[in-house]
N, C-alpha and C positions, 0 to 999 in steps of 0.2 A: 516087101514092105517094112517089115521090121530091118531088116537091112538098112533101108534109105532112112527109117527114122535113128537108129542108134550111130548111123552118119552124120546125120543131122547134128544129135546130140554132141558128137566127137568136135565138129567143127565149131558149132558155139561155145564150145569150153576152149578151143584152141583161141577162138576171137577173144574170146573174155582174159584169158590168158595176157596173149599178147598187148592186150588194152593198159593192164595190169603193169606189166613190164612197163611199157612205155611212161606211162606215167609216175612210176617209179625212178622213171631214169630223170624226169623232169622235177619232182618234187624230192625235198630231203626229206628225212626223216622228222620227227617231234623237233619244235628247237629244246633246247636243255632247257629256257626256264618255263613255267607253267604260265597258264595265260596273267595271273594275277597276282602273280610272284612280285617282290619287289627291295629296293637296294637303298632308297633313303633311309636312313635313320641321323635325323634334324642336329640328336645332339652326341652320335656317336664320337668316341672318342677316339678307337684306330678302325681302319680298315676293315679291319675283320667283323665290324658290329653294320656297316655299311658307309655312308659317306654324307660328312656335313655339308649342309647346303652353305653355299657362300665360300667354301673352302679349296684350296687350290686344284685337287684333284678334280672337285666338280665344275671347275670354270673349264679345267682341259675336254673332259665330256660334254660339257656343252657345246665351247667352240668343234669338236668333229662334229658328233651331230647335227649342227645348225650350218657347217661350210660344206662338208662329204658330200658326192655324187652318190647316187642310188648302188652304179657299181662298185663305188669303194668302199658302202657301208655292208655289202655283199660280202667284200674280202673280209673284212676284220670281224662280223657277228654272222649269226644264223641268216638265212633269207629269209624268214617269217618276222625276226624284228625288225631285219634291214629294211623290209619291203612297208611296214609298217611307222618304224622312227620317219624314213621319209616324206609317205603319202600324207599321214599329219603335218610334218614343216609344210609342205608343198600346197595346202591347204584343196577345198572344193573341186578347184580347178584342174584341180592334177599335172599344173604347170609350173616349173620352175620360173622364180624372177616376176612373179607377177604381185597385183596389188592382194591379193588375198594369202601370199604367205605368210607363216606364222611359225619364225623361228622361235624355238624353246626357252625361254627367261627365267627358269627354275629348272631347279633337277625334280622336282613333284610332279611338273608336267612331263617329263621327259618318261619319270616313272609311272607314269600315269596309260604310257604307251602300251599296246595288249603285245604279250610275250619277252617285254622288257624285263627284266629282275636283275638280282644281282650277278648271275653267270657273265651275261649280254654289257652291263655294265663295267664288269672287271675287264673284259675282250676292251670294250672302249679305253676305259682309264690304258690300260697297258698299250696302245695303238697311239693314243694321246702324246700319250709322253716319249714316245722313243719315235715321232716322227713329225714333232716341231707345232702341236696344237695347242700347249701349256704357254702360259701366261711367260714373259722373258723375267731377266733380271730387273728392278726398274717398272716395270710395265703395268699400268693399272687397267681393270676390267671394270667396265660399269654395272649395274647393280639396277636391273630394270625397275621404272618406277623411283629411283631414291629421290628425286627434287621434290616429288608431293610429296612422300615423307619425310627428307629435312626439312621440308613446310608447316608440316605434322606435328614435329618437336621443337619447331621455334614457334608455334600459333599457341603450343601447351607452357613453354617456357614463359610466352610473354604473358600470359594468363595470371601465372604465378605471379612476376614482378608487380602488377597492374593489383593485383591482387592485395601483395604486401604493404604497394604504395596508396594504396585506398585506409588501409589500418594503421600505418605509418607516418603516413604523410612525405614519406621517402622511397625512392626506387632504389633498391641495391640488384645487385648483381642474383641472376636467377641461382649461379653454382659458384663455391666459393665467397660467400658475401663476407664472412669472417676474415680480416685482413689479421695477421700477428707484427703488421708494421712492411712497409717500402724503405727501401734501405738504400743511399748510393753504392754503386758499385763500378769497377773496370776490367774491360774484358782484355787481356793481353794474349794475342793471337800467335801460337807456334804451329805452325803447318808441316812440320818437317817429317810428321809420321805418315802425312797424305802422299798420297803419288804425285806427278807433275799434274797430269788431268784432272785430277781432284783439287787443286790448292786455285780455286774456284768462287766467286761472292764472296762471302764475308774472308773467308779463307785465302782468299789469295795472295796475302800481304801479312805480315810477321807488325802488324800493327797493335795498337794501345786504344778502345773505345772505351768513352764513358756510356754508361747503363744505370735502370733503377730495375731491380727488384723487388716482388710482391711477393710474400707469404702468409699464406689462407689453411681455411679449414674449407673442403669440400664441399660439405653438407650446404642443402638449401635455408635450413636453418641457422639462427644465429646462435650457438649452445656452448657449451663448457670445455673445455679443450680437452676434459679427460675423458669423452663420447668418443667412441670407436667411430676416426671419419678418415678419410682419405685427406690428403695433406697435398698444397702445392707449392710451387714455384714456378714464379711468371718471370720474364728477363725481359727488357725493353732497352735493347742495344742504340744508344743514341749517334751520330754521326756517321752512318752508312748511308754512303753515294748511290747513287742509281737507281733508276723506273722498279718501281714497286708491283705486284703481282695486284692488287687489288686499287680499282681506276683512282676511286677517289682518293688513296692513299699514296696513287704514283710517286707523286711529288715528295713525300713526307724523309725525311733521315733519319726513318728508326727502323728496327726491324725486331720480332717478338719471337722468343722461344717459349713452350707451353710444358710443362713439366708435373708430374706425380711421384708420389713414394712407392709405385709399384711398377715394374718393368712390364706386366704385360696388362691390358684391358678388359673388362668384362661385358663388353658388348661388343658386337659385329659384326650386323648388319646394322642398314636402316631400319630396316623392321624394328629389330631386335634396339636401338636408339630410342625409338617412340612408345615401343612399350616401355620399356624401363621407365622411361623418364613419365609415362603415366602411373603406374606403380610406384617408382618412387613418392610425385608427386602428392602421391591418393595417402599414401604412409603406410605403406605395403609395398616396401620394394622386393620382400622375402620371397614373395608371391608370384614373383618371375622369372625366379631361378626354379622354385622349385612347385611344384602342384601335385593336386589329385593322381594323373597320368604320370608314372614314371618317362612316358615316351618324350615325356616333354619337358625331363629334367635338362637344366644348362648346366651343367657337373663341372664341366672347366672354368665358365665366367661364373660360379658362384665361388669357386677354391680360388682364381685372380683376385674378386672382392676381399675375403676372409684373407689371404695374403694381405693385403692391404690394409685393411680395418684391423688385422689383429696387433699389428704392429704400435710400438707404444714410444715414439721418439721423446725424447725430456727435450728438445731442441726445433729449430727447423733449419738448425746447421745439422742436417741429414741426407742420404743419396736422394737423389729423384731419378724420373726414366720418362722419355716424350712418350714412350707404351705405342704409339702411332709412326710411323716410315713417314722420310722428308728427301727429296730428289736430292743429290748431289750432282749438279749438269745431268746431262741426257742419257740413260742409260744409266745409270748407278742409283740407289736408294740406303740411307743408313737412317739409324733412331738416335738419338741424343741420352745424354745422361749426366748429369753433376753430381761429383762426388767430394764429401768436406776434402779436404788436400792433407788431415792428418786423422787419427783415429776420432770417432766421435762416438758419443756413451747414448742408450737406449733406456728406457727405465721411465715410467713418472711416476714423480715424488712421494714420498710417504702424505702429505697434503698440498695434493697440487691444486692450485687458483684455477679460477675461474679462467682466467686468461695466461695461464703459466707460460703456455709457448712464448705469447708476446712477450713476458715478464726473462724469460731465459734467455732469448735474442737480445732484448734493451741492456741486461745483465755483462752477457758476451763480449756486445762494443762497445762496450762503458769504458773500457778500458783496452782494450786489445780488438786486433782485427780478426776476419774471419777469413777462410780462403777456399775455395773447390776449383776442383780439375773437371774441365767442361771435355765431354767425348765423343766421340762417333762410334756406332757401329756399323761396319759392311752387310748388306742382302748378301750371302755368298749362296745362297742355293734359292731359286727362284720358288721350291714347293717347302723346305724345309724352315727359310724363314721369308711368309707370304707377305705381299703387299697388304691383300684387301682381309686378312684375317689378325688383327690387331691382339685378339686372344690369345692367340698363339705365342710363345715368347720366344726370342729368338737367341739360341744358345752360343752362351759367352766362351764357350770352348770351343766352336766350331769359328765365330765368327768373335776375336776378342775386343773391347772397346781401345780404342786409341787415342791418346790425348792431343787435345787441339787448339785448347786455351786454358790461359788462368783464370779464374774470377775472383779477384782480389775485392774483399769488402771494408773499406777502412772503419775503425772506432766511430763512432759517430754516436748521438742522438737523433730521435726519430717521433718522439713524442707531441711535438708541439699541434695546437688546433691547425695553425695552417699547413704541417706537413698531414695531417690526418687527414684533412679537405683535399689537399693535392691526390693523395695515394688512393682516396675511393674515387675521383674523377677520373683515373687513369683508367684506360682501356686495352686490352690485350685480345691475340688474333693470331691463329696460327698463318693464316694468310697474308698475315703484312708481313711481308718476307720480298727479300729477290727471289727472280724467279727461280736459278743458282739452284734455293731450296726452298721449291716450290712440295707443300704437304702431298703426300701420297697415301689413296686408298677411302673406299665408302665412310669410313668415320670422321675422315677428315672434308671429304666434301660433304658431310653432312655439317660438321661444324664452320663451314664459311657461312652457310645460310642462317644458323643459329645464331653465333655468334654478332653479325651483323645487325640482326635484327635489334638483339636484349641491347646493344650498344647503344643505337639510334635510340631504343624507347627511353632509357634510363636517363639520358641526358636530354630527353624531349621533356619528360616529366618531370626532370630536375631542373628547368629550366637553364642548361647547362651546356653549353656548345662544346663538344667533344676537338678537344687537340693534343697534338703531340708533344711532350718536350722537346728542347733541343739543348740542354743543359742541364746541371744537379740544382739550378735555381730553380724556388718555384714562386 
């Protein structure tokens, strides 16, 4: 008896055993990250802190994630996240291709996954990229949700206008309403730094356009020119042939370049568009860079702002930068840039006017002309200078600017009522373009919706039919 029962014994620890093995042979071990682990961090700066949402590394993780079959997420991460990232895309149903999936629109939900973290994440990013998941040269990735929030920021923008023209009695312009003077200009086009395929729309003719130029102060307010503001230059290139990017504008023969004093931008998403521009609005724009939560500092787009506002031109014969990517034909994206064509001086004055900029420019052409070298710059690496991350700047050593026109400003005056009535009627648009160079990236289609909107309002409430020039008459 004792016998048959420590047999007994013998053979249930053999079963148990065996049980053991076998399912050992079926399941791996722990995966490396913990069930609650995790790899976003929203406003990290490299890698190593984790990885910004909207940013090109996490566009690459998203698209595997959201294309990968069960077995390929197998090969590249743990089975316990693979098995998991899946069944979440795959949705209820636990079927591929059906109406209840629920591909990943953020890297938060993707983080959100159990046994995702940063290990699982670094396995994707490095799987991404060295096997054709990252975003191309060129290539823009949409931004789930951004059309209800460029909605967002043009429903808050026109709020403002509506606003001012209530206290006013005038619509200006929601950003940049501060003109320093529209000025004629001519754009003298050399293509000869462009490749063959590149010497494309406006570029493909060593041609001579007339142009007006707009320079402003940033600011939604109308203030003092010696207030730390962001600076522009608008260009409205007159006589360009051919079908326009934007319907109602098809027909038109102008096309606009949109330009700032700082080469990269401080915003980056939509998201990150609507807030701002409600903080701004509120007069707490401070409040969006930085808060309570370190987690939630924007450390890069507040250093791009302060790049920007810290600067002190005595002129606005100074550099500007599009800070935003423009198609060059299919496949190719570069950024724009004007630079004066000889040394220009920084500095305001020991008492500088209320309106000094505009008083330094009317100064300038009083008597002499002015002149910039209009440039491109190449996308030459799809992650290190991204489409849809505008923040980002994109390095003039790696990638150098090339000149591609003149823009010759002759002497002129600019003063009179009816050229001041002309130049605040005037409307600009990164979208009124060939399509040649057609804007790339979430900032820029958030500004066709903006844009468009404040236009229409301002000249509905101005009782003011919006057109184009087609000459330096007005």
């Amino acid at each position: 008896m004792k016998f048959k029962t420590l047999l007994m014994f013998v053979m249930f620890g053999l079963l148990l055993t065996s049980v053991a093995c076998a399912q050992a042979e079926e399941e791996e071990a722990l995966p490396p990250d913990a069930e609650d682990s995790a790899f976003v961090n929203t406003n990290a700066k490299d890698d190593s802190q984790g990885v910004q949402e909207g940013s090109w590394e996490g566009f690459c993780v998203l698209n595997l994630a959201n294309s990968a079959s069960a077995e390929l997420l197998k090969e590249v991460v743990h089975s316990w996240p693979a098995k998991q990232i899946f069944e979440t895309r795959i949705g209820r149903d636990k079927i591929a291709g059906t109406a209840d999936d629920r591909p990943f629109e953020t890297l938060k939900e993707l983080d959100a996954v159990r046994y995702v973290g940063f290990i699982t994440f670094s396995q994707l990013k490095r799987y991404a990229a060295a096997n054709g998941f990252c975003p191309a040269i060129g290539e823009e990735t949409l931004v789930a949700g951004e059309q209800r929030l460029a909605e967002q920021v043009a429903e808050r923008s026109a709020q403002l206008v509506i606003e001012k023209f209530e206290s006013e009695g005038f619509a200006r312009r929601d950003a940049h309403p501060k003109s320093h003077g529209c000025v004629k200009a001519h754009i003298d086009i050399d293509n000869r730094a462009l490749s063959p395929e590149e010497r494309i729309g406006l570029f493909a003719s060593n041609q001579s356009y007339p142009a007006w130029i707009r320079f402003s102060n940033g600011s939604p307010l109308i203030q003092v020119d010696n207030q730390r503001d962001v600076r522009g230059m608008a260009i409205k290139v007159m006589e360009v042939e051919g079908d326009k990017v934007l319907e109602r504008h098809r027909d038109e023969q102008t096309q606009d370049f949109l330009l700032i004093n700082g080469s990269a931008f401080f915003v980056k998403t939509p998201a990150d568009y609507l807030q701002f521009t409600k903080k701004a609005l509120d007069g707490s724009p401070v409040s969006f860079f930085l808060s309570l939560d370190p987690r939630e500092w924007r450390l890069r787009e507040l250093y791009n702002l302060l790049s920007i506002v810290g600067k002190k031109p005595s002129s606005p014969i100074t550099q500007y930068w599009s800070t935003t990517p423009y198609a060059l034909g299919e496949g190719r994206a570069v950024k724009y840039s004007a630079r004066p064509c000889g040394e220009f001086a920084s500095g305001w004055p020991k008492n500088p006017g209320a309106d000094f900029l505009h008083d330094s420019l009317a100064d300038a052409l009083r008597s002499d002309d002015a002149c910039f070298n209009f440039m491109v710059q190449r996308q030459v690496h799809a992650g290190g200078t991204p489409i849809e991350d505008s923040t980002v700047n994109w390095d003039d050593t790696d990638s150098p600017f090339l000149k591609v026109a003149t823009i010759r400003i002759p002497s002129q005056s600019f003063d009179s009522p009816e050229h001041e009535a002309f130049c605040e009627d005037l409307s600009f648009n990164p979208w009124h373009t060939l399509p040649e160079h057609r804007p790339l990236g979430n900032i820029n289609r958030t500004r066709r919706v903006v844009y468009d909107l404040i236009s229409d309002l301002r000249h509905t409430l101005n009782d003011s039919p919006p057109s184009e020039p087609r000459s330096h008459a007005f």
